[in-house]
BAPA-780582 format. One line per field, with one value per residue: chain; residue number from 1; x, y, z of N, C-alpha, C in turn. Coordinates in Angstrom, 3 decimals, decimal comma, padded with zeros to 6 digits. Example, Ala and Ser with C-alpha at 12.3 -4.5 7.8 and 13.67 -1.06 7.14 Angstrom:
chain [A:A]
resi [1:2]
n_c1 [013,190:012,850]
n_c2 [-005,690:-002,250]
n_c3 [007,800:007,080]
ca_c1 [012,300:013,670]
ca_c2 [-004,500:-001,060]
ca_c3 [007,800:007,140]
c_c1 [013,200:012,900]
c_c2 [-003,300:000,030]
c_c3 [007,800:007,870]
This chain:
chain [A:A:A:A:A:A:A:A:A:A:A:A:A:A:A:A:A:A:A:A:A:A:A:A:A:A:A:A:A:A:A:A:A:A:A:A:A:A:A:A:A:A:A:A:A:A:A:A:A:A:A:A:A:A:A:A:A:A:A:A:A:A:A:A:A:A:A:A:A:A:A:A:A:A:A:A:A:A:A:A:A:A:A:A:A:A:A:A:A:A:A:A:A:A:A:A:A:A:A:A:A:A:A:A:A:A:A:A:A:A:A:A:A:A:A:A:A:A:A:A:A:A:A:A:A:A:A:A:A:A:A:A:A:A:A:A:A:A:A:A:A:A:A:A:A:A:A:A:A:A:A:A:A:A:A:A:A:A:A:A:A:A:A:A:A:A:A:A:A:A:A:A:A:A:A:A:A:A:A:A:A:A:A:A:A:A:A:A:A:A:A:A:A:A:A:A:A:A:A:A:A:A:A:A:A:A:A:A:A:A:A:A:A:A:A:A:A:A:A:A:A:A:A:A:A:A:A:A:A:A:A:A:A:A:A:A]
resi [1:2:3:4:5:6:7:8:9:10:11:12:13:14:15:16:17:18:19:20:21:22:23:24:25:26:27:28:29:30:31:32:33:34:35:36:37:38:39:40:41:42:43:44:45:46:47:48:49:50:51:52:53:54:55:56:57:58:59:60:61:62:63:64:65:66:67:68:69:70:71:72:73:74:75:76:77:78:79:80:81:82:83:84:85:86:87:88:89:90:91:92:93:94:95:96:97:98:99:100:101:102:103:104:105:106:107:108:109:110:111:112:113:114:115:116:117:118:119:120:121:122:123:124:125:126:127:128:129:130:131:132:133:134:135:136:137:138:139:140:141:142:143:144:145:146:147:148:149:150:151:152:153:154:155:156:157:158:159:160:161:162:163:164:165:166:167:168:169:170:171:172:173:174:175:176:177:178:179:180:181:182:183:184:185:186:187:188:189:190:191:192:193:194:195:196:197:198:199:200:201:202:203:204:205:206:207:208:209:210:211:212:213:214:215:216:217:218:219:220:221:222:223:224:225:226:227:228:229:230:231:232:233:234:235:236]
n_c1 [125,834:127,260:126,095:127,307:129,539:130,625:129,706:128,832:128,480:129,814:133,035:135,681:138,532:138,037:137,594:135,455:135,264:137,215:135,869:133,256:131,397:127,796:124,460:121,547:118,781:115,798:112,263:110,600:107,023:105,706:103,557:101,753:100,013:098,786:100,934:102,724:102,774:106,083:106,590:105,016:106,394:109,093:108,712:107,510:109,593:111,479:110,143:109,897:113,154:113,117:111,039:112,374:114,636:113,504:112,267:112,387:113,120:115,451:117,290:119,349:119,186:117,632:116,551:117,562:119,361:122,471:122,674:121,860:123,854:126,115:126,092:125,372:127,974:129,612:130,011:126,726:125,260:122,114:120,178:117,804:115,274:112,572:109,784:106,794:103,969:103,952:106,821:106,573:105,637:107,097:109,118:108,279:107,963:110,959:112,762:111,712:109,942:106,731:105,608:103,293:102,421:100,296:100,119:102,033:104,007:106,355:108,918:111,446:114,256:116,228:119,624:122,112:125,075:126,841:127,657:126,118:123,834:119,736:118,449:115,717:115,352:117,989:117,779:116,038:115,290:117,304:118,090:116,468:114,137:111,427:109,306:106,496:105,222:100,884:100,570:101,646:103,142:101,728:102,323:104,574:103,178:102,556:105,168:105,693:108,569:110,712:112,570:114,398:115,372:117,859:117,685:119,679:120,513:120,114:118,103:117,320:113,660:114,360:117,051:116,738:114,791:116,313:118,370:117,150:116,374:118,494:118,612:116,576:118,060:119,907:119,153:117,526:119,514:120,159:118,671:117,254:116,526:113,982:113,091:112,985:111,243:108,755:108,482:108,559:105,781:104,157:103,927:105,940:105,728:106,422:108,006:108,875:110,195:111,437:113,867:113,736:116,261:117,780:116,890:117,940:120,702:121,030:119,421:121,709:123,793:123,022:123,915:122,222:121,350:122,958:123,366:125,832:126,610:128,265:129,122:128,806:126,728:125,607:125,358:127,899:130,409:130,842:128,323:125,883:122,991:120,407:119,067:118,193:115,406:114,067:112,047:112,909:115,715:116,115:115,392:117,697]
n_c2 [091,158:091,586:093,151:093,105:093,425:096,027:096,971:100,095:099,059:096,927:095,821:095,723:097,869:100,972:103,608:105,692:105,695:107,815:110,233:113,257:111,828:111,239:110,852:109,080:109,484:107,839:108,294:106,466:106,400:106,202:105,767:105,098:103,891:101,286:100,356:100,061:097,569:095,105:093,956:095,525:097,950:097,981:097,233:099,756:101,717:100,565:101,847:104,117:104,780:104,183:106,040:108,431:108,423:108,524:110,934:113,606:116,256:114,895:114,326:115,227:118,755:119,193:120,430:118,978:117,151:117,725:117,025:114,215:113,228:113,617:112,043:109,031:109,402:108,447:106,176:104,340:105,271:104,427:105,416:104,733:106,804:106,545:108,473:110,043:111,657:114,815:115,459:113,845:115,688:117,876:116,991:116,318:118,616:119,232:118,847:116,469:113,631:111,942:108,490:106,311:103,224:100,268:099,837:101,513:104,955:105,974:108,817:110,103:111,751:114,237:113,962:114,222:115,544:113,443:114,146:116,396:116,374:118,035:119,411:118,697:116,273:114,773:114,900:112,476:108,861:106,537:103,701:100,218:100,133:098,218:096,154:094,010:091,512:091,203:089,086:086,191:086,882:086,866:085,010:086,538:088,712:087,226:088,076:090,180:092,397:091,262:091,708:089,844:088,975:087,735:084,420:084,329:086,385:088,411:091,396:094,382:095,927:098,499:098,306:096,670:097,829:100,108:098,292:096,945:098,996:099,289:097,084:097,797:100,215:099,092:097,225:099,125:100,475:098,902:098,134:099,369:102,574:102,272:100,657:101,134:103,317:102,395:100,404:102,984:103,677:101,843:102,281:101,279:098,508:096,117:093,376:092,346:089,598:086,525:084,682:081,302:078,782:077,129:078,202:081,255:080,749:079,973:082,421:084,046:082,942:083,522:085,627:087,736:091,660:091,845:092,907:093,360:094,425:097,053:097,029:099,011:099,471:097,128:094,548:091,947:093,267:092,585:090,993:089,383:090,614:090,421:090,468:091,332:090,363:091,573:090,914:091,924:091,658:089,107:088,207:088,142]
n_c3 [097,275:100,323:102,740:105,494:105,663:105,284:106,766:109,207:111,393:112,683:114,143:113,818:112,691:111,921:109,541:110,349:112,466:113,146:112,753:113,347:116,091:115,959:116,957:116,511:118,105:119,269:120,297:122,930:123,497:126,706:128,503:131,922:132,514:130,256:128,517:125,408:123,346:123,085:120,615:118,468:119,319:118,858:115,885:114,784:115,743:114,048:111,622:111,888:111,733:108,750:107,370:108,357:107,009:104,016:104,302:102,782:103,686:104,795:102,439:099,801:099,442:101,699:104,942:107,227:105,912:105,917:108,812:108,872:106,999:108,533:110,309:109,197:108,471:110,373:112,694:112,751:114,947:117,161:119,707:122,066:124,111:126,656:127,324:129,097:129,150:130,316:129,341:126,966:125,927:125,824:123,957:121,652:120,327:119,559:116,366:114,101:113,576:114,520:114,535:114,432:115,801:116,001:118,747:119,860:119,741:118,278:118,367:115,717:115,942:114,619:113,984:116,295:117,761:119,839:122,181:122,500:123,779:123,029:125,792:126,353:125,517:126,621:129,520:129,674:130,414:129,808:129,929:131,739:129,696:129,344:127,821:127,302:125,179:124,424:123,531:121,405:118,631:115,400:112,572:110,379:107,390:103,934:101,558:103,116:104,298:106,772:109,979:111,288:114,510:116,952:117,860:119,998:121,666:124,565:125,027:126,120:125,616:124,527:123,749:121,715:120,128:118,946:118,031:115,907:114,263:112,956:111,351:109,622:108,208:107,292:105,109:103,797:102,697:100,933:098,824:095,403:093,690:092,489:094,390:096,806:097,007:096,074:098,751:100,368:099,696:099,865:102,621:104,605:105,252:107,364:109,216:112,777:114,203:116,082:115,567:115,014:116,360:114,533:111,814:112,147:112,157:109,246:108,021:108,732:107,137:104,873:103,504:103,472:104,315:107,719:111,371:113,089:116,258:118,135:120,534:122,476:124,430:126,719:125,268:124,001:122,358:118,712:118,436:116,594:115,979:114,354:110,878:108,121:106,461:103,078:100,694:098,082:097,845:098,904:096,362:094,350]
ca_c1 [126,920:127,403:126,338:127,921:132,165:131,016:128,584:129,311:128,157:130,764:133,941:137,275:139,293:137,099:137,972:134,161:135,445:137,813:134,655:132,783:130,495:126,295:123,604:119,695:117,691:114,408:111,855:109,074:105,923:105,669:102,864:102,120:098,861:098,237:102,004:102,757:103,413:107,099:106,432:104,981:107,252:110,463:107,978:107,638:110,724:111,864:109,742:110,117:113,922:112,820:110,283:113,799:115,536:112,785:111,721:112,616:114,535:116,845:117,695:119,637:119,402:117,021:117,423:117,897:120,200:123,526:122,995:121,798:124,822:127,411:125,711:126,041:129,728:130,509:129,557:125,451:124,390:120,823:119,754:115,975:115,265:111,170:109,122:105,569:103,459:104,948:108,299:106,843:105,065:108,295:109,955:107,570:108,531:112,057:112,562:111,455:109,035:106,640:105,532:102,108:101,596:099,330:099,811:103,103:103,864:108,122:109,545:112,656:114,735:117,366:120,950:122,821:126,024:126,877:128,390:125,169:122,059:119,161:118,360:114,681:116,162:118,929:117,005:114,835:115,298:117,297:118,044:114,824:112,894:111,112:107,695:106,284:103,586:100,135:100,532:102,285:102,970:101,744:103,715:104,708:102,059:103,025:105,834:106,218:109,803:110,766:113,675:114,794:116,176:118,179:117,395:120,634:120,833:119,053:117,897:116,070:112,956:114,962:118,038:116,283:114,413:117,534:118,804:115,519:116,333:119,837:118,489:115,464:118,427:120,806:117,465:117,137:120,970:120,549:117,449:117,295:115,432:112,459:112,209:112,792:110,065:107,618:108,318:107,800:104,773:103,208:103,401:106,751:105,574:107,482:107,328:109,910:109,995:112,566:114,092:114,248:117,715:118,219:116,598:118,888:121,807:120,177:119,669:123,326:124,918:122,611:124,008:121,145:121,733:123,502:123,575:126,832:126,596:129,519:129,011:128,768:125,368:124,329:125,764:129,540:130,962:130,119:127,119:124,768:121,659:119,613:118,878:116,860:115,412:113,016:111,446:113,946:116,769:116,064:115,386:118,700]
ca_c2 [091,624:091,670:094,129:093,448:093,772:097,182:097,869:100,872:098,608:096,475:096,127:096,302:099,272:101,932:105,160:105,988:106,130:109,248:111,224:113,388:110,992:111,269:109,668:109,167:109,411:107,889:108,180:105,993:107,044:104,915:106,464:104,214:103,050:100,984:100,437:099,441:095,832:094,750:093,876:096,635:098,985:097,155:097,710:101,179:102,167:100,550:102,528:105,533:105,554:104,502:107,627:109,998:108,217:109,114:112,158:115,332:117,055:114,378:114,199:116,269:120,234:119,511:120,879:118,056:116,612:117,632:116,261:113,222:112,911:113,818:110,744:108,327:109,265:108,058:104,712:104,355:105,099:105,083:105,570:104,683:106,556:106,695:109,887:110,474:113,106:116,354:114,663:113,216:116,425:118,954:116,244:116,349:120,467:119,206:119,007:115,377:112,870:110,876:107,697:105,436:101,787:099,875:100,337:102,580:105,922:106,496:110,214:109,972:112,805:114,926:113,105:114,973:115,038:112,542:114,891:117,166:116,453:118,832:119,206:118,134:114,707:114,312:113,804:111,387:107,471:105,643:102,521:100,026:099,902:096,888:096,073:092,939:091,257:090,592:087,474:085,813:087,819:085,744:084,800:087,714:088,001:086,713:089,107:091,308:092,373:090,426:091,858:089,067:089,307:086,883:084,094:084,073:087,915:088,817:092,373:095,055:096,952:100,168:097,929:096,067:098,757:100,534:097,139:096,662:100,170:099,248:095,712:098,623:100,942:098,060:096,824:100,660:100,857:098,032:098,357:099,844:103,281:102,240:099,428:102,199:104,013:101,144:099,930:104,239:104,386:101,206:102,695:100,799:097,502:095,292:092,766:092,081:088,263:086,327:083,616:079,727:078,803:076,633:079,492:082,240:079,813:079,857:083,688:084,433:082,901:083,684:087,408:089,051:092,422:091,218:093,915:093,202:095,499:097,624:096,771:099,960:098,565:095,771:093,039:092,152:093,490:091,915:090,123:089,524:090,813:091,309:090,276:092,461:089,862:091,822:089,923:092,251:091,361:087,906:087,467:088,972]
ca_c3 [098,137:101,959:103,586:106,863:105,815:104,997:107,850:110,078:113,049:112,950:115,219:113,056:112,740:110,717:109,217:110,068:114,025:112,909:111,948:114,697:116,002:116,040:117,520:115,898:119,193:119,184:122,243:122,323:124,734:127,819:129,861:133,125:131,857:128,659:127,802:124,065:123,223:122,645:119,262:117,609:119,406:117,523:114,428:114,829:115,714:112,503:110,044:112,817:110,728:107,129:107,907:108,040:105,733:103,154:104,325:101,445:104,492:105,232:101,653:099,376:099,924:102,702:105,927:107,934:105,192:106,320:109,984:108,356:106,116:109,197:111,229:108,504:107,804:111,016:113,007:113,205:116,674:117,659:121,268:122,502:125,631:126,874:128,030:129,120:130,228:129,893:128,374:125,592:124,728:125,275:123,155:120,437:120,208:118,494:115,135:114,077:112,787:114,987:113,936:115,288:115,446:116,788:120,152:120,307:119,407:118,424:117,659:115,822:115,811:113,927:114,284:117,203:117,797:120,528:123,305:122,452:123,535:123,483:126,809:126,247:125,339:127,515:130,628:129,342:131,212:128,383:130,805:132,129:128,931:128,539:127,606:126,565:123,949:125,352:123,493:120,850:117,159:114,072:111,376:109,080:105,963:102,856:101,354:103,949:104,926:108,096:110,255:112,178:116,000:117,413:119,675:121,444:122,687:125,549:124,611:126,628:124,469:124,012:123,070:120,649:119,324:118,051:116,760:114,675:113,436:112,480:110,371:108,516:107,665:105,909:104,041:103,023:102,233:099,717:098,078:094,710:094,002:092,768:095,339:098,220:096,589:096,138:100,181:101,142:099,173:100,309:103,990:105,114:105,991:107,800:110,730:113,653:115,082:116,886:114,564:115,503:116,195:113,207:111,046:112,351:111,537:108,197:108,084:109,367:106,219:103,840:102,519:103,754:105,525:109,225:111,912:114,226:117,566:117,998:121,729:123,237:125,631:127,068:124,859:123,671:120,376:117,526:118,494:115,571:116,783:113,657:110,087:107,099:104,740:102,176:099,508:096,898:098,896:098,502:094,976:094,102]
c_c1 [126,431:127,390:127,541:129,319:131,770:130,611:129,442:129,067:129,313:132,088:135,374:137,244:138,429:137,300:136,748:134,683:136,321:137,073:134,225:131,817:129,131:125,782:121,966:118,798:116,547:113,906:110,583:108,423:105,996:104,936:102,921:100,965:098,910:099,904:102,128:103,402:104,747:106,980:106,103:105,856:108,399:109,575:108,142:108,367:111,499:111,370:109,766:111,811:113,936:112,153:111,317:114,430:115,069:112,757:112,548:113,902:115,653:117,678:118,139:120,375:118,807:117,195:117,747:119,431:121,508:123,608:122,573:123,344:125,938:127,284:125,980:127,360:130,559:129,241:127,483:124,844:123,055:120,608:118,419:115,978:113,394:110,752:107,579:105,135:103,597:105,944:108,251:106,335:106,559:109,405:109,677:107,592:109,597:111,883:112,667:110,328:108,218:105,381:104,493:101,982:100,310:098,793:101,191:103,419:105,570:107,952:111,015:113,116:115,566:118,397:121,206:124,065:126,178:127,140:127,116:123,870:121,372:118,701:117,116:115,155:117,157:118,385:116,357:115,877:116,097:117,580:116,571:113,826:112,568:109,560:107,719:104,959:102,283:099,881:101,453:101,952:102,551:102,630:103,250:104,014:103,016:103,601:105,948:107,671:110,069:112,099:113,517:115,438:116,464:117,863:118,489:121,168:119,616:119,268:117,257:115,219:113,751:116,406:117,227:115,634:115,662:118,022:117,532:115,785:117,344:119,378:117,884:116,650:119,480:119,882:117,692:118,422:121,043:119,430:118,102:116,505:114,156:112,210:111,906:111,452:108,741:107,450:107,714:106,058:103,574:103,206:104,782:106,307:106,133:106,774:109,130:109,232:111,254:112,553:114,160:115,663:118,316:117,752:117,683:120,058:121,759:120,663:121,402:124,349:124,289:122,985:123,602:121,675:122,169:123,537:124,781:126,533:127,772:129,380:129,017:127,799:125,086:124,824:126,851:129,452:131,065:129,321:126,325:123,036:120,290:119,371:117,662:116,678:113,768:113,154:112,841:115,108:116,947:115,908:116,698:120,052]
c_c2 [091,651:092,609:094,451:093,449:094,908:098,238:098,681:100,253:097,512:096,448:096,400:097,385:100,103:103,555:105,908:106,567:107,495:110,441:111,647:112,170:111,957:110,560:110,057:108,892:109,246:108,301:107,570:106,385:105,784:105,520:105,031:103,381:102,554:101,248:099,346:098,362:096,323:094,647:095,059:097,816:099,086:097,762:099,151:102,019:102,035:101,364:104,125:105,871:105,643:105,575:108,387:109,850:108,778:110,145:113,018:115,863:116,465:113,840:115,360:117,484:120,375:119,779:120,533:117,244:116,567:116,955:114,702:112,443:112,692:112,162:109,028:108,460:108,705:106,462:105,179:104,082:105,745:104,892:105,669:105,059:106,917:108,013:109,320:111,687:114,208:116,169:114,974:114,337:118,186:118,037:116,515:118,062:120,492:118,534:116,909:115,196:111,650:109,954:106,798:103,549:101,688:100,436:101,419:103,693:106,295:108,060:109,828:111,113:113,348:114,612:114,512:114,695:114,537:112,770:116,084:117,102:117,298:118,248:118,431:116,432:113,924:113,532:113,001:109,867:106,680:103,696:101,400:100,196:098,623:097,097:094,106:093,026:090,493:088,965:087,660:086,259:086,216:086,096:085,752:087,170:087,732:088,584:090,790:091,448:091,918:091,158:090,741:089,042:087,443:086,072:083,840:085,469:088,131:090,644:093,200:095,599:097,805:099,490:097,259:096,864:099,479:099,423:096,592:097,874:100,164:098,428:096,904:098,990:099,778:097,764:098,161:100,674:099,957:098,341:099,593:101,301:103,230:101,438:100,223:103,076:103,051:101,080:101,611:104,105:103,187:101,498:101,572:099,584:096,739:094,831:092,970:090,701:087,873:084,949:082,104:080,001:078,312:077,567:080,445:081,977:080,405:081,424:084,258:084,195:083,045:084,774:088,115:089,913:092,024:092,862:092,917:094,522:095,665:097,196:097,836:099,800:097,876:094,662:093,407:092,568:092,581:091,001:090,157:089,282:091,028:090,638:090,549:091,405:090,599:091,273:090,949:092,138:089,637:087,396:087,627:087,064]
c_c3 [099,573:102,463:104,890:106,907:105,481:106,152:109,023:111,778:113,441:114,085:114,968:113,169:111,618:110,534:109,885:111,890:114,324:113,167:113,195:114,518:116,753:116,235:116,777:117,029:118,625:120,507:121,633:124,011:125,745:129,073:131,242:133,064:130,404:128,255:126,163:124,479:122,785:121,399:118,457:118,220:118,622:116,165:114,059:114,405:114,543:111,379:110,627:111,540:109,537:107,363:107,414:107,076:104,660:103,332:103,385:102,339:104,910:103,846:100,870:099,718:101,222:104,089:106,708:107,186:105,624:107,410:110,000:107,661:107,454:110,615:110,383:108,287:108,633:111,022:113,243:113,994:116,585:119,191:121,445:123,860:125,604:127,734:128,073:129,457:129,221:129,374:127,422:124,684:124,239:124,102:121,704:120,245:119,256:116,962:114,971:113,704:113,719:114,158:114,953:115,127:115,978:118,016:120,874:119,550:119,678:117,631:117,698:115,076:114,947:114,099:114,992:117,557:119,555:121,747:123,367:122,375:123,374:124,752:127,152:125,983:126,508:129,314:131,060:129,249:129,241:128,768:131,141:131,046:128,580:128,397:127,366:126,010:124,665:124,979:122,330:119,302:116,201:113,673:110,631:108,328:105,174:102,179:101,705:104,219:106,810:108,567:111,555:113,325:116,411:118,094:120,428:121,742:122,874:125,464:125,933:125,805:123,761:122,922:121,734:119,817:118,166:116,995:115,718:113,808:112,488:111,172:109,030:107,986:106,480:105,306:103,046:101,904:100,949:098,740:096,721:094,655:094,030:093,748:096,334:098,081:096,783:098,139:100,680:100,481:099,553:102,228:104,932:105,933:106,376:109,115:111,858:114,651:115,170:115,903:115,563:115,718:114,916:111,649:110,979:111,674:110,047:107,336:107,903:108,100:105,081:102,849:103,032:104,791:107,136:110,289:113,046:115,061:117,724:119,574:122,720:124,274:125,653:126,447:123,935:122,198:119,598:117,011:117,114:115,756:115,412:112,023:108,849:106,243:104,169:100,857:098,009:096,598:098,062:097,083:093,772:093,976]
């Protein structure tokens, strides 16, 4: 099945837009020295929301759970804005989960409702994030999950980050239990690379998870910025 006629990112008419709406703020660190690569930040940020998705408290009785549940019921907004300093450490005070790569360091937060930031958040730069890679990513290992980014949308970091987060969560959304279990327990591995064009093509009609952008930043509504293929996905 197709994820994307059901996906909350979509642009048709959706009961889901009724619902209050919530946002999943990340923040990734961005001191002024030694900024994280482009690449593993996208990485990150992706297993920054498998991270919540799993986590005990955003499931169930747990106590994140309900503001989890009230963010899914509507459309799935995430927002990447960057802190340092003193920011990133009154940031890291709210209730949340941060998450290390390589070379970047995402905290992703407690769904908020969309008109309600905490204030620690709110004033934090969500515009101007870019980074780049000090060189060029290899090719994903052998049966790793790949989320694929477009090559015809021009992204900023922060934008793309979110849309990397969007591809992880349809992956998540399909996956079976034990597979979700298996991918948490091997440490959420995954890559993020930019597809050929004739690939993407490829990608795009294959089934596999699609992320359409509701178009709220930066690029038109119903761009297809995104594509989850994991090896369980695919053998399906």
């Amino acid at each position: 099945m197709r994820r994307v006629s059901e996906s909350p990112f979509q642009t048709e008419p959706n009961p889901r837009d009724q619902a209050p709406q919530f946002v999943l703020p990340l923040v990734v660190r961005l001191e002024k020295t030694d900024p994280p690569g482009r690449t593993d930040a996208l990485e990150t940020a992706a297993r920054a929301v498998l991270v919540l998705l799993s986590d005990e408290r955003a499931r169930g009785e747990g106590e994140w759970a309900q503001a989890v549940r009230d963010w899914q019921d509507a459309r799935i907004r995430k927002v990447v804005r960057r802190a340092r300093g003193a920011e990133w450490r009154r940031a890291g005070e709210l209730p949340g989960i941060t998450v290390t790569g390589r070379t970047a360091e995402v905290r992703v937060f407690v769904p908020v409702p969309l008109d309600g930031w905490p204030k620690e958040l709110a004033k934090l730069q969500v515009s101007g994030t870019d980074l780049d890679d000090p060189r060029e990513p290899s090719p994903a290992g052998p049966g790793v999950p790949v989320l694929w980014m477009s090559p015809e949308v021009e992204m900023s970091a922060g934008k793309a980050m979110a849309q990397a987060g969007h591809g992880a969560q349809l992956a998540w959304w399909e996956l079976s239990d034990e597979e979700r279990s298996a991918w948490r327990e091997a440490g959420f591995p995954l890559a993020v690379r930019t597809a050929e064009p004739e690939h993407w093509r490829e990608l795009t009609a294959s089934g596999l998870p699609l992320v359409r952008d509701a178009g709220f930043t930066e690029i038109a509504p119903g761009s297809c910025t995104v594509v989850a293929e994991h090896p369980a996905l695919r053998s399906r």
